[in-house]
MARVO-310945 format. One record per residue: residue in three letters; x, y, z of N, C-alpha, C in turn. Coordinates in steps of 0.1 Angstrom, whole numbers, plus 2048, in hexadecimal, padded with zeros to 3 digits. Example, Ala and Ser with C-alpha at 12.3 -4.5 7.8 and 13.67 -1.06 7.14 Angstrom:
<atoms>
ALA8847C784E87B7D384E8847DF84E SER8807EA8478897F584788180084F 
</atoms>
This chain:
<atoms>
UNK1678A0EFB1748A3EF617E8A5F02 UNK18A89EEFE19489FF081988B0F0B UNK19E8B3F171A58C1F161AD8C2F0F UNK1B88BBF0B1C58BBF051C18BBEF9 UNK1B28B7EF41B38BBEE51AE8C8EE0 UNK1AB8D0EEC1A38DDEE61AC8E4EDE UNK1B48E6EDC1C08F0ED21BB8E9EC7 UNK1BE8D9EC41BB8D5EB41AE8D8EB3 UNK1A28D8EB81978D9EB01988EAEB0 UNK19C8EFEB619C8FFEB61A58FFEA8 UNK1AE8FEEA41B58FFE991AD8F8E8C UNK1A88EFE8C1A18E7E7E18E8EEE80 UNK1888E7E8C1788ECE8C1768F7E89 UNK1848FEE96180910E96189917E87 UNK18C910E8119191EE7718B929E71 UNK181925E6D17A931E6817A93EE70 UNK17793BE7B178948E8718594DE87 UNK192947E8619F94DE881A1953E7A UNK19C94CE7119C94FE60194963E60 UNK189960E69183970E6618C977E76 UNK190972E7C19797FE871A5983E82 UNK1A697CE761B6981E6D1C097AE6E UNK1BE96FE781CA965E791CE95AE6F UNK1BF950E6B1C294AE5F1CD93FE67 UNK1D293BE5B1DD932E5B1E5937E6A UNK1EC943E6C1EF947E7A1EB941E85 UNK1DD938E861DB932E911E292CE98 UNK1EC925E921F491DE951FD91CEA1 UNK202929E9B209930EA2206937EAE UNK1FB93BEB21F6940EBC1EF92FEC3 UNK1EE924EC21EA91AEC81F4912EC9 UNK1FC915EBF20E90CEC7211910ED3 UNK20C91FEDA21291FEE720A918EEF UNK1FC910EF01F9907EFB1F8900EF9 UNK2018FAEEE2028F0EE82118E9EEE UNK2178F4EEF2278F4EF42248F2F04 UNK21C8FCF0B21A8F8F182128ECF1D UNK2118E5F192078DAF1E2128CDF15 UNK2158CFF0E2218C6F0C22D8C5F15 UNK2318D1F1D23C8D4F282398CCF31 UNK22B8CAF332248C3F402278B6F3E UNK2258AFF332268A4F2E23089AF2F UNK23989FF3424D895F3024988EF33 UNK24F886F30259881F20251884F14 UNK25988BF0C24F88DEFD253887EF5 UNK24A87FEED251875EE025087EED7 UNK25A87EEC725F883EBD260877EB4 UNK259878EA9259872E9F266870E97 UNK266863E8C26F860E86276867E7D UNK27E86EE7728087DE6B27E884E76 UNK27788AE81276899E8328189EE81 UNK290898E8729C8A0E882A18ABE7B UNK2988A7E6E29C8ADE642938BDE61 UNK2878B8E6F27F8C6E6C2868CFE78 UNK28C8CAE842938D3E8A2A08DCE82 UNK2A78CFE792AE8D3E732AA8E1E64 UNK2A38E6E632978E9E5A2978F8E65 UNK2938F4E6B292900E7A29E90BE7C UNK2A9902E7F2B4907E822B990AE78 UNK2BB908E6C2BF90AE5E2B591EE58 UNK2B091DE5E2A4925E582A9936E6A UNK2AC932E702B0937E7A2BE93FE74 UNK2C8932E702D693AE702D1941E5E UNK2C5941E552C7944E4E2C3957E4D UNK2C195CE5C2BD969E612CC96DE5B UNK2D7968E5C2E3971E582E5977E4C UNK2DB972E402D9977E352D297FE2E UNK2C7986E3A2BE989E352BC998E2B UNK2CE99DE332CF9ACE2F2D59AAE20 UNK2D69A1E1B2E099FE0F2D599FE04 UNK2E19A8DF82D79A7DEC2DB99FDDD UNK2DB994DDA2E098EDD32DD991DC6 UNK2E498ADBB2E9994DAE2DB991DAD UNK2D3999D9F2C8994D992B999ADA4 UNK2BC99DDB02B29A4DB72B59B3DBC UNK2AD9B3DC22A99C3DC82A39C5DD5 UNK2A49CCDDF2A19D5DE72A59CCDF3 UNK2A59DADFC2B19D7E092A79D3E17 UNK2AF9D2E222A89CBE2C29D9D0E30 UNK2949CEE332839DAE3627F9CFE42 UNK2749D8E4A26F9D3E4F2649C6E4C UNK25B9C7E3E2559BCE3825E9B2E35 UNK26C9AFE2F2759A7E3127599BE44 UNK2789A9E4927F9A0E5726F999E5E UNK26099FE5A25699AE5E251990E56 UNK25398BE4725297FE43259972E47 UNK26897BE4D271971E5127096BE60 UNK269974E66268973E78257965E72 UNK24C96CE6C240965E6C243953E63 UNK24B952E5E250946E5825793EE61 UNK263942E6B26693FE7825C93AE80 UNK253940E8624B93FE8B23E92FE87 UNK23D934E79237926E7723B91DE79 UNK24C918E7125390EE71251905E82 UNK252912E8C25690DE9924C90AE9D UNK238914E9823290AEA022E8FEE9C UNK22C8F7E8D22E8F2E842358E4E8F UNK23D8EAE942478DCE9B2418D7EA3 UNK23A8E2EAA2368DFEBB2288D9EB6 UNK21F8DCEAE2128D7EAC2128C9EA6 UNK21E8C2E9B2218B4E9B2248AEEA9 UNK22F8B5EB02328ACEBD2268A5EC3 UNK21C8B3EC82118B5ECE2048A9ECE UNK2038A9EBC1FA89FEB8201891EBB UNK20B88EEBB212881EBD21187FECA UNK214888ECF211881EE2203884EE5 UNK1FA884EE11EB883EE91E7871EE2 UNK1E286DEED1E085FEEF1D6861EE1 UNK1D4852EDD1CB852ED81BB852EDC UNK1BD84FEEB1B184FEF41AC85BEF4 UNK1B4869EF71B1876EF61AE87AEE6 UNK1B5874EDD1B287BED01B3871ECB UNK1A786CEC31A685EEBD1AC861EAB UNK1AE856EA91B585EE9B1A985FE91 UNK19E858E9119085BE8618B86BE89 UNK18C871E9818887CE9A18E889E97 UNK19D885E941A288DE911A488FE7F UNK1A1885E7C1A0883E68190888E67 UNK188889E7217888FE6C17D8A0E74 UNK1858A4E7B1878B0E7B18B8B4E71 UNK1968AFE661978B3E5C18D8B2E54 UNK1878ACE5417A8ACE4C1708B7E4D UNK16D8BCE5A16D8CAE5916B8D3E54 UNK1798D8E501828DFE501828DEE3D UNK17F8D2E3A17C8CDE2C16D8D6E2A UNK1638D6E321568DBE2E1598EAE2C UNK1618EEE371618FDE3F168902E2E UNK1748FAE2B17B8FBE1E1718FAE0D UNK1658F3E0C1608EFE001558FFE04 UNK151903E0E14990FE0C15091DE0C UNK15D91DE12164929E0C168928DFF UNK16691BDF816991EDE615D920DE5 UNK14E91BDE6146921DE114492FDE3 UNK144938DED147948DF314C950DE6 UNK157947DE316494ADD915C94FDCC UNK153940DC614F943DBC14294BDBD UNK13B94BDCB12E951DC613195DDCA UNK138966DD113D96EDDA149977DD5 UNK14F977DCC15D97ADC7166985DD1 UNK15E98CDCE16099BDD715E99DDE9 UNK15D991DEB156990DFD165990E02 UNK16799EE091719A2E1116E9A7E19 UNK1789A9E2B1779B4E301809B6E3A UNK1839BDE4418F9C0E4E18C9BBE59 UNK19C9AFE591969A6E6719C9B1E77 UNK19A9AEE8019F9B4E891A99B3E8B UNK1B19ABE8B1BE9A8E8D1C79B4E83 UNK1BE9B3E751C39C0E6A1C49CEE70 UNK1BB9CCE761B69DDE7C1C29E4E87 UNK1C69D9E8F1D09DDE991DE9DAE9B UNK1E49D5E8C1F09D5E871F29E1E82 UNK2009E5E872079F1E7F2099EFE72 UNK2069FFE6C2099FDE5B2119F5E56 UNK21B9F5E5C22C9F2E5422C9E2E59 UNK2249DCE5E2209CEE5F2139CCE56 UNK2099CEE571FC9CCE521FE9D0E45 UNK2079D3E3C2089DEE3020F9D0E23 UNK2199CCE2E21F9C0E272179B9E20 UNK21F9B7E132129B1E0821499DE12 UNK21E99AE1721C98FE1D212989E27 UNK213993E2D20B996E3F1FE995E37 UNK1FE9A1E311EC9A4E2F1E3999E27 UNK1ED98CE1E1E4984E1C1E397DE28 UNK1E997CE2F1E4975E3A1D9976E45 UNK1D7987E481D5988E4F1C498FE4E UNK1C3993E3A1B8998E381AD990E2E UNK1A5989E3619A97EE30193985E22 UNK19497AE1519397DE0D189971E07 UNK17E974DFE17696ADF617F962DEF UNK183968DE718C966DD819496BDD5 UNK19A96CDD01A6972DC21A1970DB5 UNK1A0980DB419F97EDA31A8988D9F UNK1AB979D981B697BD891B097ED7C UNK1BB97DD721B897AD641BC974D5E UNK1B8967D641C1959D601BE957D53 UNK1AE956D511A5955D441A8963D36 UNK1B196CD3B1A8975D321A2984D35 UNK19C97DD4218E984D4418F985D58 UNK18998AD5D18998AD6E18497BD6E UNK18A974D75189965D7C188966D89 UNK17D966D9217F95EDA4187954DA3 UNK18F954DAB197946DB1193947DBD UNK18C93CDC518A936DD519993DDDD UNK193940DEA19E942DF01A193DDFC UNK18D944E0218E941E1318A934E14 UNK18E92FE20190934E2C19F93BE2D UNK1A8935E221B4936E241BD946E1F UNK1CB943E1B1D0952E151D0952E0A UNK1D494BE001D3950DF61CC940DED UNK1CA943DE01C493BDD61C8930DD2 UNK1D792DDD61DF921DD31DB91BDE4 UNK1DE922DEC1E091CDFC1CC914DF9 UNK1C1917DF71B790FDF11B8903DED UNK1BE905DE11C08FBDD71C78EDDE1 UNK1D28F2DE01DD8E8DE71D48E3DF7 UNK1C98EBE001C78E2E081B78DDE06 UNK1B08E3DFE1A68D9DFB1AC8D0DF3 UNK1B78CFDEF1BA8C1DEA1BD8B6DF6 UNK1C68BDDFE1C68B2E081BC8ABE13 UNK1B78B7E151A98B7E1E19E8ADE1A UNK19B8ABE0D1928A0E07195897E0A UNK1A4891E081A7885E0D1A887FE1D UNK1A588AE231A1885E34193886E34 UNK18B88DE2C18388AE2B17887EE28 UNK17B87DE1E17686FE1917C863E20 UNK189862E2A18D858E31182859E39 UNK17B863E4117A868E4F162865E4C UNK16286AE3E14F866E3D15185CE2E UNK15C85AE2C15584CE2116083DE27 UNK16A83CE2B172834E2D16D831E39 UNK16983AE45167833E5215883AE54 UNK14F836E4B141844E4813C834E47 UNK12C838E5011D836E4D119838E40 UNK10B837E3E102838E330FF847E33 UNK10284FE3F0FD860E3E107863E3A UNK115861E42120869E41125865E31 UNK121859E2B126854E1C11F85FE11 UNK111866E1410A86BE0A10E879E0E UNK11287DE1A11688BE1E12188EE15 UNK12B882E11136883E0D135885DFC UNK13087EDFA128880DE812588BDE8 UNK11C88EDF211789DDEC11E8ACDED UNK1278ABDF71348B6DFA13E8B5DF2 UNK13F8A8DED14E8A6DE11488AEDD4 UNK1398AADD11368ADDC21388C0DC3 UNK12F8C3DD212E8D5DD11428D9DD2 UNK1488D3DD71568D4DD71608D5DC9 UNK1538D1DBF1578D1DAD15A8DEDAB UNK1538E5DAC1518F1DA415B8FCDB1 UNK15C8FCDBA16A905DBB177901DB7 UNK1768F4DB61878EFDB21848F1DA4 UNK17B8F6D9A17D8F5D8B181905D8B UNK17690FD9417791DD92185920D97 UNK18E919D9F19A919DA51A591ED97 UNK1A2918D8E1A7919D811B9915D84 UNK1B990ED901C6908D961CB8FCD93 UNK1D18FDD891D88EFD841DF8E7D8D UNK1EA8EFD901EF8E1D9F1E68DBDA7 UNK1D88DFDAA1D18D8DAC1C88CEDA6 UNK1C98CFD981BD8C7D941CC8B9D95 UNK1D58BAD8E1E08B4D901DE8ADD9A UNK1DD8B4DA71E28AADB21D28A2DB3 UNK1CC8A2DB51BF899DB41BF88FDA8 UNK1C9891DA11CF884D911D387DD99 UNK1DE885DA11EB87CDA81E2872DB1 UNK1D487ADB81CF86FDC31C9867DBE UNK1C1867DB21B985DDAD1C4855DA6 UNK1D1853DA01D484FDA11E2846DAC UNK1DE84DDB61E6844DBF1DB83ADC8 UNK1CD83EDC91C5834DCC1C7828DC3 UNK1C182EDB41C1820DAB1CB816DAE UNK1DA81DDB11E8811DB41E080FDBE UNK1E180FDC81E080BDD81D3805DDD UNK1C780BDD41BC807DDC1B37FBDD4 UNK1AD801DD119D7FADC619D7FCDB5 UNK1A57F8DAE1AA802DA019D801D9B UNK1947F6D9B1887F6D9317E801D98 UNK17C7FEDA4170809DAE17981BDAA UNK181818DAB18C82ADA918582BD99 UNK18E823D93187828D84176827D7F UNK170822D8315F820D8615E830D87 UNK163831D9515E841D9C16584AD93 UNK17284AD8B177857D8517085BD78 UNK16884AD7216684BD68157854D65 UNK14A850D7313D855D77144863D78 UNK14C869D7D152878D82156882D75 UNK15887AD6B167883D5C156881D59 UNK14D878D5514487CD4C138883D53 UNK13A887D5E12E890D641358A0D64 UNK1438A1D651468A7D6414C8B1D57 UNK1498A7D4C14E8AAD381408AED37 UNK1338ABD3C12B8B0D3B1248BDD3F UNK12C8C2D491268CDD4F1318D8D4B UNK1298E2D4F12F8EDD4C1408F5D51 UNK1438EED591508EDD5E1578E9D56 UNK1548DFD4A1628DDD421688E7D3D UNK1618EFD3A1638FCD2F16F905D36 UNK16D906D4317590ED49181909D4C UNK1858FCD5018F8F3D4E1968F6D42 UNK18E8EFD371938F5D29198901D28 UNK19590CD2919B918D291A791AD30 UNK1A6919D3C1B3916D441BF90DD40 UNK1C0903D3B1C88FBD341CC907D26 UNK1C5909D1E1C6918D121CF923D18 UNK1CE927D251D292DD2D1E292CD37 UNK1E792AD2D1F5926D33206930D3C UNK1FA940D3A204948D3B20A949D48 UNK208942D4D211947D5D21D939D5D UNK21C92ED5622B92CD4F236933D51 UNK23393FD49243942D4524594AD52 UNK23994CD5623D952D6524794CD70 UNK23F942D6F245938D79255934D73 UNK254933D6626192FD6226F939D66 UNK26A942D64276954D6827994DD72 UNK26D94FD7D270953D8F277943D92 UNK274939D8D27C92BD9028A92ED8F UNK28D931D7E29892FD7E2A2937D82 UNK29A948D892A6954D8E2A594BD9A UNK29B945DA329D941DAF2A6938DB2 UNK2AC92BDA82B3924DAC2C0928DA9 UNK2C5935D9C2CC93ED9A2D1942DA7 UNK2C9948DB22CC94DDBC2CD94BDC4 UNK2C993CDC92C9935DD22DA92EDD4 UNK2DD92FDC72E9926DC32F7930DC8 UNK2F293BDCA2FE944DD02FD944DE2 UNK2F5939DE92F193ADF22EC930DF6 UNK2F5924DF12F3912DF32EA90EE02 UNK2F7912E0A2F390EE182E7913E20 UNK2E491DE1C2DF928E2B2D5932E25 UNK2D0931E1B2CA93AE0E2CD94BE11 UNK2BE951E132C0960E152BA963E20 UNK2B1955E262A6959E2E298960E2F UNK295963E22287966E1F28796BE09 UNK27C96DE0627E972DF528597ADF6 UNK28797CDEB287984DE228298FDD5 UNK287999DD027D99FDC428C99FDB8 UNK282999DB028B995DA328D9A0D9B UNK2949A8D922979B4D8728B9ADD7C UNK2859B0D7827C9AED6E2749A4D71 UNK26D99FD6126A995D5E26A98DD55 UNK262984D53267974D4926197ED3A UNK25F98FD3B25A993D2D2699A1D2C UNK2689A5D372739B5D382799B5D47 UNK2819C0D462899C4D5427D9CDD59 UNK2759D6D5126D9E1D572609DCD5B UNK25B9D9D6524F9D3D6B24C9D9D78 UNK2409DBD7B23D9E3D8922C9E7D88 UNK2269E9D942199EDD902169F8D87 UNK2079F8D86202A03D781F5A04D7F UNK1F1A0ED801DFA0ED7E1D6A04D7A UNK1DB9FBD731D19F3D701D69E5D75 UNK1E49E3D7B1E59D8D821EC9DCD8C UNK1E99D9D981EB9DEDA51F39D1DA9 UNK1F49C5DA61FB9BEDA62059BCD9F UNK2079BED962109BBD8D2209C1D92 UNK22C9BFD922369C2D9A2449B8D93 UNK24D9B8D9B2549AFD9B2529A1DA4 UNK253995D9C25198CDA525B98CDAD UNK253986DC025F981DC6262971DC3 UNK26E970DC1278960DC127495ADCD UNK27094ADCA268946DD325C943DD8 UNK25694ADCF24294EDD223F942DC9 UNK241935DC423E92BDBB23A923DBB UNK24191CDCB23E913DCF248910DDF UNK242907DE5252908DF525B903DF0 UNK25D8FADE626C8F5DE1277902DE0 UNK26C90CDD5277917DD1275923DDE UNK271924DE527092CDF327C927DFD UNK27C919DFC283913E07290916E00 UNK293916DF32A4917DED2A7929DEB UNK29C934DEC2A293EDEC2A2943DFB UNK29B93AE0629D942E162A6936E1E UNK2A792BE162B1926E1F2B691CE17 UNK2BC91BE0C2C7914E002C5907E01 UNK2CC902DF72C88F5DF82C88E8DFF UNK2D08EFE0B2CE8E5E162C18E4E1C UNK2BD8F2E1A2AD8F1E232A68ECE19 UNK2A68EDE1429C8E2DFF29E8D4E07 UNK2A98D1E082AC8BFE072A88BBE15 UNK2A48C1E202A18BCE2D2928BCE2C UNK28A8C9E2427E8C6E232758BEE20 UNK2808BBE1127D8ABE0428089FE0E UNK2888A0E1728F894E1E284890E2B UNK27E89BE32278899E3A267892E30 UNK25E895E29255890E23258885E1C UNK262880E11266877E0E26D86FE18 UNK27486CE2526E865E29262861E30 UNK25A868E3524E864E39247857E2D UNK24785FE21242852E17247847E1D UNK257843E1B25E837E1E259831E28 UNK259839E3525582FE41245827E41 UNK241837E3A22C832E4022A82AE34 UNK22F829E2A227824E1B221815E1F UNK22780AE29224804E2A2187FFE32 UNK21580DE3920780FE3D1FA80FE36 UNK1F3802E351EA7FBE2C1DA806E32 UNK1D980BE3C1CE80DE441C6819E3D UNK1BA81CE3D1B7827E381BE837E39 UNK1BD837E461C883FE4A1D6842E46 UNK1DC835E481ED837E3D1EE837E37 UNK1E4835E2A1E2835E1A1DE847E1A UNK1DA84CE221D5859E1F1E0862E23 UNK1E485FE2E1F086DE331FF862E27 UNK20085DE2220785CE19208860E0E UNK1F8862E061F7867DFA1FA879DFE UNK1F587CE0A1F988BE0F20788AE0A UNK211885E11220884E1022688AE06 UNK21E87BDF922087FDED21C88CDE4 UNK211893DEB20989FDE42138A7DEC UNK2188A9DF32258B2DFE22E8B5DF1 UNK23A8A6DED23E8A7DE323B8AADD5 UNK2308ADDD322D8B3DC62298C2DC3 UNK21F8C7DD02218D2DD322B8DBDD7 UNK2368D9DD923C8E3DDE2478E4DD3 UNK2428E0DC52468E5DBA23C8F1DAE UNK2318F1DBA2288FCDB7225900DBE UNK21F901DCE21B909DD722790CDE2 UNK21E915DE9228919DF5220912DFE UNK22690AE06220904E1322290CE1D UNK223918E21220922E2B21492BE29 UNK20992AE2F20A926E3A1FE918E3D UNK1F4919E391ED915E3F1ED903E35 UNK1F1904E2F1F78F6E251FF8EEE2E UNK20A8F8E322168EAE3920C8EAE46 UNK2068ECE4B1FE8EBE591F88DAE57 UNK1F08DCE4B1E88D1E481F28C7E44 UNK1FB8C7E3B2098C2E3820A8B7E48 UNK20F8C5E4F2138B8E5B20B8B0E64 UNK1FC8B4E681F78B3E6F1F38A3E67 UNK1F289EE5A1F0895E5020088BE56 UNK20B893E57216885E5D216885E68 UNK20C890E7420A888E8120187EE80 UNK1F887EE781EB871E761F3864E71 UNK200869E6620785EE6620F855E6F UNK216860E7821E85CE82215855E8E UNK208855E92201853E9A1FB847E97 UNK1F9846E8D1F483CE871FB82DE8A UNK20B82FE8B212826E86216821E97 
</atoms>
């Protein structure tokens, strides 16, 4: 391995290790800075096509610190310290986020071949299908990373921070009814899962079935099938969704007969086992709807008094989609006012930085489609359907943090590619 690549395999091989010292997704950020110094070395630095929109994205999110003290109609509570540290740690990503696309674009292909860096993700895919198993066999597998231990309260306390920073099996909800595990680790929370084992399979299977031997082809069968059963226990709809979206954006693009062959062997092994049931329930199970429906529509409510430059981080809404009076109880420690924004990055990006920061986001991934679509190669058929799963998710997840990581590091493989 080259020197210049040890940061990326440190960020994809090593996560698990940064995942238990409390950093997680944070890695990033702590390897943008030799990521940044060893790029200084490097001039001239090439910059990809669209980046100007994610600088723009940058600076937009910068001047939107002037808002942070403001309290807009329909919310509650004044500037805190958990406020200005969601806003400083979002900063922070955005910027290393920049430096780690540059980064991957200027390392030759000689130093970083592009198949090695799609079976790093691949990985990172395994490291990912066994923290959902953890999830389901494990529910309760918690503990305090070190990084938890030596943060001050009034940092570490933040319900923001502490998903990030404190390694968790699962989440359980009561999606069903009843206590549900939802998969969590390696990552922060149960959606951040969903949304990147979704992406992650698809470098995957580029990386041991598209450019895979006879071992790496049966390794792959047999990690996708144990990979069933956390994406069902996930009980995460935007993800079964986005795996629709992929099988059918292969069928357009690729082999319709071989796609539908394979979905068809898959729905009936899968109507047969015991996983349908839970599916089914979950579809029965509709209540976080109206949830999502409130916090959407106070968010674009709120956003709308704050076009340009948003607020610069959430917000906490006056009630909810049932009363005004909501907050914890004894028996739900979560339960609260939602914050505006927590839904997806679309509605994050319009309550911390208005709808100009929405439309540079949408602008920067939509075009990526435009340019790479015509990339026939295994590779540009894959960080394209990413693109597309970009734009679909971020009408349900939050791509901070460890999501937009994968997000971009999928349009340096594009950009690199080309």
């Amino acid at each position: 391995m080259r020197p210049a690549v040890w940061p990326v395999a440190a960020l994809l091989i090593g996560y698990p290790v940064w995942w238990a010292l409390g950093l997680g997704g944070l890695a990033v950020v702590v390897l943008a800075v030799p990521m940044a110094v060893i790029l200084w070395r490097r001039r001239p630095i090439r910059v990809p096509k669209g980046f100007g929109l994610w600088l723009l994205l940058l600076a937009g999110y910068l001047i939107s610190a002037v808002t942070l003290a403001e309290t807009p109609d329909g919310t509650y509570g004044d500037l805190s310290p958990g406020r200005i540290t969601g806003y400083l740690v979002r900063l922070a990503v955005y910027a290393s986020l920049l430096v780690m696309v540059v980064y991957l674009g200027n390392l030759s292909l000689d130093e970083l071949p592009q198949l090695t860096l799609v079976r790093m993700l691949g990985v990172l895919f395994i490291t990912t299908v066994a923290g959902g198993l953890l999830g389901v066999l494990a529910p309760g597998f918690q503990f305090t990373s070190p990084l938890e231990t030596v943060l001050p309260g009034w940092i570490g306390d933040n319900s923001f921070v502490r998903n990030l920073i404190h390694p968790t099996a699962a989440q359980v909800q009561h999606v069903l009814g009843h206590s549900s595990p939802r998969p969590e680790a390696p990552f922060e929370w149960a959606n951040a899962w969903g949304s990147n084992v979704s992406v992650l399979v698809i470098w995957f299977v580029v990386g041991w079935w598209a450019y895979g031997g006879p071992y790496r082809r049966a390794m792959a069968a047999v990690l996708i099938a144990a990979a069933a059963v956390p994406i069902v226990y996930s009980l995460n709809r935007g993800l079964w969704i986005g795996l629709a979206i992929s099988a059918a954006y292969l069928a357009l693009r690729g082999r319709p007969l071989l796609v539908g062959a394979a979905a068809a062997l898959a729905g009936a092994a899968f109507f047969l086992s015991p996983l349908s049931a839970i599916v089914a329930q979950r579809i029965d199970s509709p209540h976080s709807n109206d949830i999502r429906a409130f916090t959407v529509s106070s968010t674009v409510r709120v956003a709308a008094a704050s076009p340009l430059i948003g607020y610069g981080n959430t917000r906490n809404a006056f009630g909810n989609q049932r009363t005004i009076t909501t907050g914890k109880t004894r028996w739900c420690e979560e339960c609260g006012h939602p914050p505006l924004g927590s839904d997806g990055q679309l509605w994050l990006l319009l309550i911390s930085q208005g709808f100009a920061g929405a439309l540079l986001y949408v602008g920067f991934f939509a075009g990526a489609v435009r340019r790479f679509w015509h990339d026939r190669t295994p590779i540009g058929q894959a960080g394209t359907l990413v693109m597309i799963l970009v734009l679909f998710y971020m009408l349900v997840y939050d791509g901070l943090i460890s999501a937009l990581s994968l997000y971009l590091i999928s349009f340096a493989l594009l950009w690199r590619n080309a």
